[in-house]
DRENDRENKE-201826 format. One record per atom (N, C-alpha, C): residue in one letter; x, y, z. Coordinates in steps of 0.2 Angstrom, whole numbers, padded with zeros to 4 digits, always signed. Atoms other than C-alpha are relative to their C-alpha. Example, Ala and Ser with C-alpha at 12.3 -4.5 7.8 and 13.67 -1.06 7.14 Angstrom:
2
A+0004-0006+0000 A+0062-0022+0039 A+0004+0006+0000 S-0004-0006-0001 S+0068-0005+0036 S-0004+0005+0003 
END
This chain:
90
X+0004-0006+0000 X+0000+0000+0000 X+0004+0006+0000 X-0003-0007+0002 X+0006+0018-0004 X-0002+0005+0003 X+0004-0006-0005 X+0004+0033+0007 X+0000+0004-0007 X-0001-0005+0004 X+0006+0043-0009 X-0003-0001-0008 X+0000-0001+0005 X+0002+0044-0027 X+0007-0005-0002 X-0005+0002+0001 X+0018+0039-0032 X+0004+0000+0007 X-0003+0002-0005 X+0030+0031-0020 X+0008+0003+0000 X-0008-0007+0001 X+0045+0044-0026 X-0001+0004+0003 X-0003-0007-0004 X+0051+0054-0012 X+0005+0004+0001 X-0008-0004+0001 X+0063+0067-0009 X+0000+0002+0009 X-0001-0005-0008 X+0071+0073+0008 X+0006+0004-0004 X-0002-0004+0001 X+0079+0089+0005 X+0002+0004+0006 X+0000-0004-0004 X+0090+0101+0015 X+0001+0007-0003 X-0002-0008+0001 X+0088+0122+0015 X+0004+0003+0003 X-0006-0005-0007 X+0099+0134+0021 X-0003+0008-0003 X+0001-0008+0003 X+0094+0155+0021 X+0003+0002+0003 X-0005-0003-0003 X+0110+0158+0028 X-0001+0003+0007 X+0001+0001-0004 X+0103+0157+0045 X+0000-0007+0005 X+0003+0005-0001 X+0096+0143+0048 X-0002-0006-0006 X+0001+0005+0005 X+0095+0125+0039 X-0009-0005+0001 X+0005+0004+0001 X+0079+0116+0036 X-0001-0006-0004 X-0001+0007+0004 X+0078+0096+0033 X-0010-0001-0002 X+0007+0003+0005 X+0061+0092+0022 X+0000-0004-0003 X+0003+0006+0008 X+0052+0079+0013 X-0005+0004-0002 X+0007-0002+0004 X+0040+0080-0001 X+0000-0005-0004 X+0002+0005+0005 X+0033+0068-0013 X+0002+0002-0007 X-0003-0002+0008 X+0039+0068-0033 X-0005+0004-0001 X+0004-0005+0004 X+0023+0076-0038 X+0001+0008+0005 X-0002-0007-0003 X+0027+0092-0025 X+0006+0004+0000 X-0007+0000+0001 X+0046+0091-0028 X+0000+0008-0002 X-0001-0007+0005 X+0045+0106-0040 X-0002+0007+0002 X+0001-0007-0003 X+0034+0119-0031 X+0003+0000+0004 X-0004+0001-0008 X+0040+0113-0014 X+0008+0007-0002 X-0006-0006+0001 X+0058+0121-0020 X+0002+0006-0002 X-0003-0009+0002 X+0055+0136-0031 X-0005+0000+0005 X+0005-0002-0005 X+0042+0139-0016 X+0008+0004+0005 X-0008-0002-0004 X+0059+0139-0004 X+0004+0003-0003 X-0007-0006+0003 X+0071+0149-0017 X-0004+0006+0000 X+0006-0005-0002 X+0055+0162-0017 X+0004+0004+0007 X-0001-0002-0005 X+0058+0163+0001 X+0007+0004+0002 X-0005-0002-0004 X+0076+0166+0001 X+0006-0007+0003 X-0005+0005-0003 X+0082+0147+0005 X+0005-0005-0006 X-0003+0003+0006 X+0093+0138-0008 X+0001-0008+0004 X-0003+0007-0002 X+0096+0118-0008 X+0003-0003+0000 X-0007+0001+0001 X+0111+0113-0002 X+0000-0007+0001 X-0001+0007-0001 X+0107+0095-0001 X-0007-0004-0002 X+0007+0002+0003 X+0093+0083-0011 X+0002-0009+0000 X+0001+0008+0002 X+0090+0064-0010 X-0006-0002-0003 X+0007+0002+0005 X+0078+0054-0023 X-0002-0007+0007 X+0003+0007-0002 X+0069+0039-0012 X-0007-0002-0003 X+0004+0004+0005 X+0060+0024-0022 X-0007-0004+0005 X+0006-0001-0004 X+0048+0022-0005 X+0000+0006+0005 X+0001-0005-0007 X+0041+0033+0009 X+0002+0000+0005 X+0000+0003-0009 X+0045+0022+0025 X+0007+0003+0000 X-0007-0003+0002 X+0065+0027+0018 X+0001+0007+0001 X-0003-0007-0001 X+0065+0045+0016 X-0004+0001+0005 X+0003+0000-0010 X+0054+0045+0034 X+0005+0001+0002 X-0005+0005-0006 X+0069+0035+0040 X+0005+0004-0001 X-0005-0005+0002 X+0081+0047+0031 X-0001+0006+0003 X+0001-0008-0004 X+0075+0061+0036 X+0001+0001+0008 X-0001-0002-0006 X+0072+0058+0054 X+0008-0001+0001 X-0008+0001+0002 X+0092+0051+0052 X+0004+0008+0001 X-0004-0004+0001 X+0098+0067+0047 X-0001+0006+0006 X+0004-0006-0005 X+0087+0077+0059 X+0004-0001+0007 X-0006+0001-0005 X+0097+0068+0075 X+0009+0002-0001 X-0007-0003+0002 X+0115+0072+0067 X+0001+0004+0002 X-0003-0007-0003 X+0127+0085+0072 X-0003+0003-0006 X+0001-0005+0006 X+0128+0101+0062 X+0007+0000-0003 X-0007-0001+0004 X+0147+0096+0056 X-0003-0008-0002 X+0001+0005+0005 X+0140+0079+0051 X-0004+0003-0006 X+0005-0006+0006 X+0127+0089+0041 X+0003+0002-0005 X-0005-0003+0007 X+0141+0098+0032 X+0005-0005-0003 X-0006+0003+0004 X+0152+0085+0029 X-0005-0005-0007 X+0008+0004+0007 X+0132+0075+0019 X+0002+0005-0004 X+0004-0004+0006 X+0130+0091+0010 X+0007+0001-0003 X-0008+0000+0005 X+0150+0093+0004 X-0001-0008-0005 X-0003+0008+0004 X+0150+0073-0001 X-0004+0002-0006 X+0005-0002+0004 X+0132+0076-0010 X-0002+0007-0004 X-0002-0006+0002 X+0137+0093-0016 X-0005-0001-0008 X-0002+0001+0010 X+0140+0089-0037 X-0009-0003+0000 X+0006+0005+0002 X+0122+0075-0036 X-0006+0006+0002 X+0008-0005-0001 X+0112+0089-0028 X-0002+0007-0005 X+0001-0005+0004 X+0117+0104-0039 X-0004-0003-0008 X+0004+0003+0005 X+0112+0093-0054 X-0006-0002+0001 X+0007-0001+0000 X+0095+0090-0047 X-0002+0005+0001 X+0005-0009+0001 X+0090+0107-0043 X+0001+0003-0007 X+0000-0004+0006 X+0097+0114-0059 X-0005-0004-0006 X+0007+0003+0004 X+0084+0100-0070 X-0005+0003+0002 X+0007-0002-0002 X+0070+0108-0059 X-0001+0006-0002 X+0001-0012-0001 X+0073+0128-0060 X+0003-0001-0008 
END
């Protein structure tokens, strides 16, 4: 069973040069979801695709316990993967 329309989801993190914000959204969301966030002011300095929902859950909450220098060290590795999905969306 499917919490969703499609079982493509995304967890993403923002940053507005204040503060970071770890998000999910579903495939069908993905694209307002972010230009909604660059609107605000927040750019995506880190993006993962998940092929179920119980995953980018389990991810997201994962990332939401870590430090904030493990945080930097995901979004440096996942750097290059992430600039190339946002630049497909915008």
């Amino acid at each position: 069973m499917n919490l969703f329309d499609t079982d493509i989801c995304w967890v993403y993190i923002t940053d507005d040069g204040l503060r970071r914000r770890i998000l999910f959204c579903t495939d069908d969301e993905r694209d307002a979801q972010l230009r909604l966030r660059r609107e605000r002011g927040e750019r995506a300095v880190y993006c993962r695709r998940f092929d179920n929902t119980f995953d980018a859950l389990a991810h997201k909450l994962m990332l939401q316990s870590l430090s904030a220098s493990t945080i930097d060290c995901l979004i440096r590795r996942y750097r290059k993967l992430t600039s190339d999905e946002i630049t497909s969306i915008i």
